[in-house]
C-alpha positions as a Markdown table, in Angstrom:
| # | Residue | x | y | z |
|---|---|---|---|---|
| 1 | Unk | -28.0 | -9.7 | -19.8 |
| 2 | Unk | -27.4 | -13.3 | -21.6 |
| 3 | Unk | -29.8 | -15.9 | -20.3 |
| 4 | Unk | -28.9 | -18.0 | -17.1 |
| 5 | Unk | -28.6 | -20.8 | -18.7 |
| 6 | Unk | -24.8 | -22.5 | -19.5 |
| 7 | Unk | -23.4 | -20.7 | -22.4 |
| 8 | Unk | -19.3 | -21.3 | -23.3 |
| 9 | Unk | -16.8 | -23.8 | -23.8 |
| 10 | Unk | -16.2 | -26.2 | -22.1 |
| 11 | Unk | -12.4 | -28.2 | -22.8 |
| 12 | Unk | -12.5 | -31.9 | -22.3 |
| 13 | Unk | -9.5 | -34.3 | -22.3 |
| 14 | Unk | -10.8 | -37.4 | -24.7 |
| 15 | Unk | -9.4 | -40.7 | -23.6 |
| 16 | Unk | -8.5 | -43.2 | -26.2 |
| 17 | Unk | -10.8 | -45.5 | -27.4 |
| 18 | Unk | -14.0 | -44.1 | -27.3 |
| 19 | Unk | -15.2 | -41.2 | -29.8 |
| 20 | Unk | -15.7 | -37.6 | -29.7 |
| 21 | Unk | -19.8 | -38.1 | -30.1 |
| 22 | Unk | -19.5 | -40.3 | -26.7 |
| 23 | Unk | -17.9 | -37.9 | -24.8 |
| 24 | Unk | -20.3 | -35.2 | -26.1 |
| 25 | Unk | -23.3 | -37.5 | -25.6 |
| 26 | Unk | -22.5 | -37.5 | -21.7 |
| 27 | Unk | -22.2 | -33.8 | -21.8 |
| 28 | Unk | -25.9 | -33.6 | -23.5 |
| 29 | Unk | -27.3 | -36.1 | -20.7 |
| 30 | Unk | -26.2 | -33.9 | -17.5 |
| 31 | Unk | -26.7 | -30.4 | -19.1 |
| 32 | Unk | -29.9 | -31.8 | -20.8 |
| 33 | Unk | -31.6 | -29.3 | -22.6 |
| 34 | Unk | -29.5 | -26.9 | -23.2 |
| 35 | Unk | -27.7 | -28.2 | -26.5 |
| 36 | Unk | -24.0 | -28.4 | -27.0 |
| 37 | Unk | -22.0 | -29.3 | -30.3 |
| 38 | Unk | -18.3 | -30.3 | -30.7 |
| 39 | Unk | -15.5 | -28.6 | -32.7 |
| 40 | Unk | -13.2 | -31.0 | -34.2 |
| 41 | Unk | -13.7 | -35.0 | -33.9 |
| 42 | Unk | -10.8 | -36.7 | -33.1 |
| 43 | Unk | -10.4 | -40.1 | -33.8 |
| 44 | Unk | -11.5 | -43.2 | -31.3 |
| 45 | Unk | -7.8 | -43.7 | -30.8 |
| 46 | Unk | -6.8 | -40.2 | -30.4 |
| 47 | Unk | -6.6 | -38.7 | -27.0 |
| 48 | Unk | -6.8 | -34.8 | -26.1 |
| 49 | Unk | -8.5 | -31.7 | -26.4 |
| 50 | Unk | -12.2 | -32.0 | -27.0 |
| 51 | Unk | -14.0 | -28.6 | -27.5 |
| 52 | Unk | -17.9 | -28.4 | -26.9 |
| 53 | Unk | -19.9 | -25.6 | -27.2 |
| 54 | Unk | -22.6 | -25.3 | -24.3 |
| 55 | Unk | -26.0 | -23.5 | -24.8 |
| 56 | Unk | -25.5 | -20.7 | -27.2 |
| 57 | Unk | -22.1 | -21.1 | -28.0 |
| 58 | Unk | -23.0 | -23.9 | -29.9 |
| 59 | Unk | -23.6 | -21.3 | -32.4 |
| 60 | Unk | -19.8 | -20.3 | -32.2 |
| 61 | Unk | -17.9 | -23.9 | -33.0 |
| 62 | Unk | -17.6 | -22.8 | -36.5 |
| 63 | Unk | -15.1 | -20.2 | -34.6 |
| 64 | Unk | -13.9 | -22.8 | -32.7 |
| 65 | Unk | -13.0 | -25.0 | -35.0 |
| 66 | Unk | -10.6 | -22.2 | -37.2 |
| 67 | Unk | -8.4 | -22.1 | -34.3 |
| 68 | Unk | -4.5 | -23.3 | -35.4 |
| 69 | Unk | -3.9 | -27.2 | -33.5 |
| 70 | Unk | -1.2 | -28.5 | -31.8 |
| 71 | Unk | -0.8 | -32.2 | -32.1 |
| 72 | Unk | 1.6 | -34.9 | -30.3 |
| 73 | Unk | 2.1 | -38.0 | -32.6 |
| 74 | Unk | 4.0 | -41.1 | -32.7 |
| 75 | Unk | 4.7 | -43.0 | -36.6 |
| 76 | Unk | 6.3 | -46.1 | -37.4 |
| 77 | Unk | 8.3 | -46.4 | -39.9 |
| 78 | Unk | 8.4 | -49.9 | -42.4 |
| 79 | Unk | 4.8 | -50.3 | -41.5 |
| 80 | Unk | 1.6 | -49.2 | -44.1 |
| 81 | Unk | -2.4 | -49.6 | -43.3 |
| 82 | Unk | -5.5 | -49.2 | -44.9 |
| 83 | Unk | -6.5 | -46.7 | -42.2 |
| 84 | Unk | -2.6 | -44.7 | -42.5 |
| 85 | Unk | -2.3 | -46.1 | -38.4 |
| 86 | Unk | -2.6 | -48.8 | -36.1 |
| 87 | Unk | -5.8 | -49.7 | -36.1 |
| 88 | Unk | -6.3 | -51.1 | -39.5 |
| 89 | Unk | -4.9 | -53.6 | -41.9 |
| 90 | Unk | -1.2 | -53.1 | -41.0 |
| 91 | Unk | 1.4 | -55.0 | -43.4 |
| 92 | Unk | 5.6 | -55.0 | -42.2 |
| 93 | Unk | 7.9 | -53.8 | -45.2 |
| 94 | Unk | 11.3 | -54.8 | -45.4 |
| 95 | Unk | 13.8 | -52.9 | -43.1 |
| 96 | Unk | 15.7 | -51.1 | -45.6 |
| 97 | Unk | 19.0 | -51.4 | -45.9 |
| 98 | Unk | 20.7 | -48.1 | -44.6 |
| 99 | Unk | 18.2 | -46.8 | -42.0 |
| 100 | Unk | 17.4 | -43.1 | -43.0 |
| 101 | Unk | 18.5 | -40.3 | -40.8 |
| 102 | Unk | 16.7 | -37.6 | -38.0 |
| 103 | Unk | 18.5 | -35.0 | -40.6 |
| 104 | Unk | 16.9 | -36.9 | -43.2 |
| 105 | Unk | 13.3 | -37.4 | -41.5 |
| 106 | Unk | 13.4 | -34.0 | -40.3 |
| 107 | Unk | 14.1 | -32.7 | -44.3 |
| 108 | Unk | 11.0 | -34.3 | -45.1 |
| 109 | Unk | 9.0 | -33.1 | -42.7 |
| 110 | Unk | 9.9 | -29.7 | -43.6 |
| 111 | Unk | 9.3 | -30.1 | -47.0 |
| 112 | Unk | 5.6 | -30.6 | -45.8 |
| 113 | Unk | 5.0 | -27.7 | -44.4 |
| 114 | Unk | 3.3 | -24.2 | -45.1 |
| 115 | Unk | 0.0 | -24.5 | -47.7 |
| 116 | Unk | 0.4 | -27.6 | -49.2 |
| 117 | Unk | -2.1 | -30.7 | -50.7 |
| 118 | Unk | -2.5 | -33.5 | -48.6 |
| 119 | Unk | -4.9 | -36.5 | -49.8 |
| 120 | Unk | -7.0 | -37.5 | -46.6 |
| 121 | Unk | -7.1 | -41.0 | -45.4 |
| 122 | Unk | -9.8 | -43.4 | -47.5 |
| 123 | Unk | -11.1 | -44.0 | -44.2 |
| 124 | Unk | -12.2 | -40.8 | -43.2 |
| 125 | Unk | -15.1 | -38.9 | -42.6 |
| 126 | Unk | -14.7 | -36.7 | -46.3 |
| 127 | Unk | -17.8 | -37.0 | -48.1 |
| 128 | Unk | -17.9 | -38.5 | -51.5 |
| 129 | Unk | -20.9 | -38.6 | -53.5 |
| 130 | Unk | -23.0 | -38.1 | -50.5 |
| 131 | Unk | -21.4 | -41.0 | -48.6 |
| 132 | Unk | -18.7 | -41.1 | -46.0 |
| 133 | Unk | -15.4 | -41.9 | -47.5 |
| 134 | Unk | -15.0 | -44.6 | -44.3 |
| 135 | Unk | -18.3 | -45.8 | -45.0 |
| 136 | Unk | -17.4 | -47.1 | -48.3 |
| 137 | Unk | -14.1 | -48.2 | -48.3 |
| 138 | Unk | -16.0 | -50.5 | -45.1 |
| 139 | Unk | -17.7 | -52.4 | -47.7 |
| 140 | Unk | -14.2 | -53.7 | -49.5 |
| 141 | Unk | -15.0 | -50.7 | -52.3 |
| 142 | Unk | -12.2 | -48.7 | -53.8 |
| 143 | Unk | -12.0 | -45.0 | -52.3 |
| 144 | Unk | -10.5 | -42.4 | -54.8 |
| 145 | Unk | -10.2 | -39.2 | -52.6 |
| 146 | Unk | -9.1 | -35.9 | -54.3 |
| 147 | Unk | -6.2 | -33.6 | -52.4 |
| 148 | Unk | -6.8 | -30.6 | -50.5 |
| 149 | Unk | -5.1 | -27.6 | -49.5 |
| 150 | Unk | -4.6 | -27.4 | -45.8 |
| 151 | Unk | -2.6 | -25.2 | -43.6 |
| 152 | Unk | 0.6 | -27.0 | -41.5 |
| 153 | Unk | 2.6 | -24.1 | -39.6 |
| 154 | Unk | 5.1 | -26.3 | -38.5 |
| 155 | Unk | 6.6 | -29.7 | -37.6 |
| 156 | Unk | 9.0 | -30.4 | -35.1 |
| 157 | Unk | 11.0 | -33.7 | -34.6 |
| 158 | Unk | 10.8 | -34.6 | -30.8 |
| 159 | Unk | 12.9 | -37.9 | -31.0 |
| 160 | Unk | 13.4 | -40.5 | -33.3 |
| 161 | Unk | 14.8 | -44.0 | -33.1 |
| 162 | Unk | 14.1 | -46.6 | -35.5 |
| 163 | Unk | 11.3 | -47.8 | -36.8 |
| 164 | Unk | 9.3 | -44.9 | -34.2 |
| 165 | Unk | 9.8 | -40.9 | -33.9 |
| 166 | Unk | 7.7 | -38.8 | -32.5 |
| 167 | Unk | 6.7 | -35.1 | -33.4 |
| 168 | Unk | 5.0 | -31.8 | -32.8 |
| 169 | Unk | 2.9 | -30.8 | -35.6 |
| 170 | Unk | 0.9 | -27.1 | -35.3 |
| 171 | Unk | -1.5 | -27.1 | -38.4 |
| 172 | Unk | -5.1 | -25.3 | -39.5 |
| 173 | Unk | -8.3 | -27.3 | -39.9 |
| 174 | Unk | -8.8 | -30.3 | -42.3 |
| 175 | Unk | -5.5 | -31.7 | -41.8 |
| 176 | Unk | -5.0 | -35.0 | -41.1 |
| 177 | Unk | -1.8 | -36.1 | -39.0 |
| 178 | Unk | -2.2 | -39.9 | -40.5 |
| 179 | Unk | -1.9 | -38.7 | -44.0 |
| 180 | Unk | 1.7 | -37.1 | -42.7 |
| 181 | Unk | 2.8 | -40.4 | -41.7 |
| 182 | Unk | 1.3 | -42.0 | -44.7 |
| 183 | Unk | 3.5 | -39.3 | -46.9 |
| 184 | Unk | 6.6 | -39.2 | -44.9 |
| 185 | Unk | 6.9 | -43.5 | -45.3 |
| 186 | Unk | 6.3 | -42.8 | -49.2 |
| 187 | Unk | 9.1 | -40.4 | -49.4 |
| 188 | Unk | 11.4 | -42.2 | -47.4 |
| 189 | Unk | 10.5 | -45.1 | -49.3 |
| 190 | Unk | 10.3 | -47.4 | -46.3 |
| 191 | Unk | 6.8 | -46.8 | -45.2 |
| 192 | Unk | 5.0 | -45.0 | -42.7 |
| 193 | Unk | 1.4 | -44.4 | -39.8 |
| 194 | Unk | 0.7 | -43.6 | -37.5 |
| 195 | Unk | 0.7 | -45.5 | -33.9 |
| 196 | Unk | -0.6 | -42.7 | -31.3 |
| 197 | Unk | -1.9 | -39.1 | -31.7 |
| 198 | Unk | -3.0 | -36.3 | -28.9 |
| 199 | Unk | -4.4 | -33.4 | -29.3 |
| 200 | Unk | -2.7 | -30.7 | -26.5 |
| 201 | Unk | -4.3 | -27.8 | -28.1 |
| 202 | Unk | -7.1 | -26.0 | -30.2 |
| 203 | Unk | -6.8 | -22.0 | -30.0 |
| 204 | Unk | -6.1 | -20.7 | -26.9 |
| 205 | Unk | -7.4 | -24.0 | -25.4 |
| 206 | Unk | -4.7 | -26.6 | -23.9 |
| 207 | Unk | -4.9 | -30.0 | -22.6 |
| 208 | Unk | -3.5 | -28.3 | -18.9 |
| 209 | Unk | -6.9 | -26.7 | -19.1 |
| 210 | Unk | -9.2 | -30.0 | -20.2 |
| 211 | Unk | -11.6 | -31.4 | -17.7 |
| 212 | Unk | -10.8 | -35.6 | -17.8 |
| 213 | Unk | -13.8 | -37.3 | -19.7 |
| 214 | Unk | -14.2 | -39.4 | -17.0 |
| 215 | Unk | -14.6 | -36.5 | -14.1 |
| 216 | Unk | -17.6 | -35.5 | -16.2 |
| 217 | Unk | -20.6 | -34.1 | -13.9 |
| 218 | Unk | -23.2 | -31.4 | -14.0 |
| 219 | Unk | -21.4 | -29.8 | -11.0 |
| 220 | Unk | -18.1 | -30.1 | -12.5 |
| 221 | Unk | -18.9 | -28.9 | -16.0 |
| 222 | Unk | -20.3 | -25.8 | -14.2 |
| 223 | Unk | -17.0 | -25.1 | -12.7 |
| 224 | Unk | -15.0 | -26.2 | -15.8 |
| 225 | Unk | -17.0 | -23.7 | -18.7 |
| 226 | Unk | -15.1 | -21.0 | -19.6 |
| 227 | Unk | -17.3 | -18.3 | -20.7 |
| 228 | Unk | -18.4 | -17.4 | -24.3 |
| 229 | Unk | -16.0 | -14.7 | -24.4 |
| 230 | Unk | -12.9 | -16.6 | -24.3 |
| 231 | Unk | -14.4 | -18.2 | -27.7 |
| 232 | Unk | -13.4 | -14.9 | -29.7 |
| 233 | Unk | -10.3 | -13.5 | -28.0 |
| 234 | Unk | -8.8 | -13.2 | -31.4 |
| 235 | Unk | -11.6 | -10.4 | -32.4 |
| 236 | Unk | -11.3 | -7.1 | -32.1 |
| 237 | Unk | -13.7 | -6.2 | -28.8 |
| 238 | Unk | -16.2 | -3.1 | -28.3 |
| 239 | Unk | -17.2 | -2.5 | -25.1 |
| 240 | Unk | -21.5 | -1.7 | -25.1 |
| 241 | Unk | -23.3 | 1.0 | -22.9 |
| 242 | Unk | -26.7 | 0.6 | -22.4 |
| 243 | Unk | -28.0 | 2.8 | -24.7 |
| 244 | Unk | -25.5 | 0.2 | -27.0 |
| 245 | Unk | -27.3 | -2.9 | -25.4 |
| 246 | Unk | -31.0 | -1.3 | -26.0 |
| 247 | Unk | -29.7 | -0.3 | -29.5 |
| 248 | Unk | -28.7 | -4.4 | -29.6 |
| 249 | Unk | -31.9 | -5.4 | -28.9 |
| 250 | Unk | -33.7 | -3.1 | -31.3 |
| 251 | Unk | -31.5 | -4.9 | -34.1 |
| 252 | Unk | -30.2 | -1.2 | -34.8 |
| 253 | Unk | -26.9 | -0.8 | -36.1 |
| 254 | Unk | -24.2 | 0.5 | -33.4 |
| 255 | Unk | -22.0 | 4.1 | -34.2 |
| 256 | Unk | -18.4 | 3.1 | -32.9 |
| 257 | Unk | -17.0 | 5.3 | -30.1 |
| 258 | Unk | -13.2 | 4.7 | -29.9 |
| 259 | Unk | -12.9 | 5.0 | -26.4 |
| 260 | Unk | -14.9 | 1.7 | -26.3 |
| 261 | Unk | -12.9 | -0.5 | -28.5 |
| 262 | Unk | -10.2 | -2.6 | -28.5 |
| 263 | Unk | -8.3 | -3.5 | -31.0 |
| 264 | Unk | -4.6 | -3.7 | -32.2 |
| 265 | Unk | -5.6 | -2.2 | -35.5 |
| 266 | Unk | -8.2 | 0.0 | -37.2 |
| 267 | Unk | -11.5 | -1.8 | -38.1 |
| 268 | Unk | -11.8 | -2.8 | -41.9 |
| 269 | Unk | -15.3 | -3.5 | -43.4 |
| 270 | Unk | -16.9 | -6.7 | -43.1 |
| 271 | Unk | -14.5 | -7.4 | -40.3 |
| 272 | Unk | -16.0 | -9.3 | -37.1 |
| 273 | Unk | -16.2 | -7.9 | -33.9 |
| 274 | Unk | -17.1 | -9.3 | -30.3 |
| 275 | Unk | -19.6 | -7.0 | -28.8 |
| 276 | Unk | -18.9 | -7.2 | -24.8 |
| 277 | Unk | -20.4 | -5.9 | -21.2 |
| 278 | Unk | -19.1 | -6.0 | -17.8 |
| 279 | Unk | -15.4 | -4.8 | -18.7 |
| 280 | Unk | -14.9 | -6.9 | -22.0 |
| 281 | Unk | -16.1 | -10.0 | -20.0 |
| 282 | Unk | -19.4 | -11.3 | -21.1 |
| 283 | Unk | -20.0 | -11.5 | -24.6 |
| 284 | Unk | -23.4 | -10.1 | -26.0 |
| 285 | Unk | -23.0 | -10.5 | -29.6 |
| 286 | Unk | -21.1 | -10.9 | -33.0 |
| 287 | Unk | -21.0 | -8.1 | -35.2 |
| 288 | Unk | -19.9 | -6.9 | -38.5 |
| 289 | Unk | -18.2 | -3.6 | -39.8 |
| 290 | Unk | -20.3 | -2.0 | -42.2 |
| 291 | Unk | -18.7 | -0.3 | -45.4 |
| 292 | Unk | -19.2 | 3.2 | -43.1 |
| 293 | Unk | -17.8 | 1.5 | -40.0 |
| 294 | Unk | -20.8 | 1.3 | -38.1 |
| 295 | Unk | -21.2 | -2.1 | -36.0 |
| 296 | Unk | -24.2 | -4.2 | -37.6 |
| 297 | Unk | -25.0 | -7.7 | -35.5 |
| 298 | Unk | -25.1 | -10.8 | -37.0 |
| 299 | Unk | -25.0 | -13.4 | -34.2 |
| 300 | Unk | -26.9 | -11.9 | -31.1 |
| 301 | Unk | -26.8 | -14.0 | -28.1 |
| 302 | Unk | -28.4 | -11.1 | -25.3 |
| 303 | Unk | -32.3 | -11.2 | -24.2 |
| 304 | Unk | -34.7 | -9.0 | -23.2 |
């Protein structure tokens, strides 16, 4: 029903020290031309899950992207940068006298959780008056960066000897795990960045599941793409007979049979659904509840 050509995710393990537009640049190469897009850069020294959306699905990395994050970090305490890590102008503090605590650390990481503001790095990829935030604060200018409300579900302290602990931070979109290091040395007055970050999950996407960068081929990313349908898992799914799927490509709006959903709750208007075929397996479209309930598509990914 959907074209032949690729169309889903594919999850790649990013190395460190090379960025997320590399690694996606050798996926446009070897699938070349079907498009692809990433969701979520991580940074050159970062390591971990890289999601890219192949073919069509490139329209579903907005999706992508909303999924909750799982991060692995190491900070160092008595240590500040320019860049809130390793990698930029880093400048020793005094060891402070008593050394705080893992009850201590782990207080202020808690604080730091739930909705809360968080000022990103000034070398980051925020846009300030039409001009990357990294981008000017590159030319020696002063950066003044306004906070934002992001989403961090929780953090968990893994170890921690001094000056380095590592943690487990699951957080929303637009947060940045450098400014947490960056905060957590201000409140403890001693300090803080960050010295290694990997990403071991995006969604339902984990790095057990990431095809290594450097394993990259057409034959391998073939194997490794997970269909479109595992992109919107989260939606409620509804199951299209044919008279559905010619109804689909007639742009017509689709009456919702019961039988056909599937769904943990009753469908509220404006709500997204996944239109599906082949038992809830291939994914022909996105649709939206109308104020009647009635399905109306929005992103239609099936061809004549």
């Amino acid at each position: 029903m959907v074209s032949e050509e690729l169309f889903g995710v594919l999850n790649v393990y990013k190395p460190a020290g090379v960025t997320s537009r590399d690694v996606v640049n050798t996926v446009q190469r070897l699938i070349r031309p079907t498009k692809c897009g990433h969701a979520g850069t991580l940074d050159p020294m970062a390591t971990g899950v890289l999601l890219i959306g192949i073919g069509p699905a490139t329209r579903l990395v907005t999706m992508l992207q909303e999924g909750a994050k799982t991060y692995v970090a190491e900070f160092v305490l008595g240590q500040t940068s320019d860049t809130d890590d390793n990698t930029g102008k880093v400048e020793h503090l005094p060891t402070p006298t008593i050394l705080p605590t893992a009850e201590i650390i782990n207080a202020r990481l808690q604080s730091m959780t739930g909705v809360v503001s968080q000022v990103p790095p000034i070398f980051s990829a925020v846009h300030v008056d039409g001009q990357r935030a990294y981008d000017i604060a590159r030319r020696g200018e002063a950066v003044e960066l306004s906070a934002k409300n992001v989403a961090i579900h929780s953090i968990r302290l893994l170890h921690y000897a001094w000056p380095r602990l590592e943690l487990e931070v699951i957080c929303g979109s637009g947060t940045y795990i450098r400014s947490i290091a960056r905060d957590l040395g201000k409140d403890l007055g001693c300090g803080g960045l960050m010295s290694r970050l990997e990403r071991t999950r995006v969604g339902a996407f984990g790095s057990d599941d990431a095809i290594p960068a450097s394993d990259l081929t057409l034959a391998n990313i073939q194997a490794a793409l997970f269909p479109a349908v595992s992109i919107v898992q989260h939606l409620p799914q509804y199951h299209c007979t044919p008279d559905d799927v010619a109804n689909l490509l007639c742009g017509r709006v689709l009456a919702i049979a019961e039988d056909q959903l599937r769904s943990d709750h009753g469908l509220l208007a404006d709500e997204q659904v996944a239109l599906t075929a082949d038992d809830f397996s291939e994914l022909l479209a996105i649709a939206v509840v109308t104020p009647d309930l009635r399905l109306q598509p929005r992103t239609v990914f099936i061809r004549p």
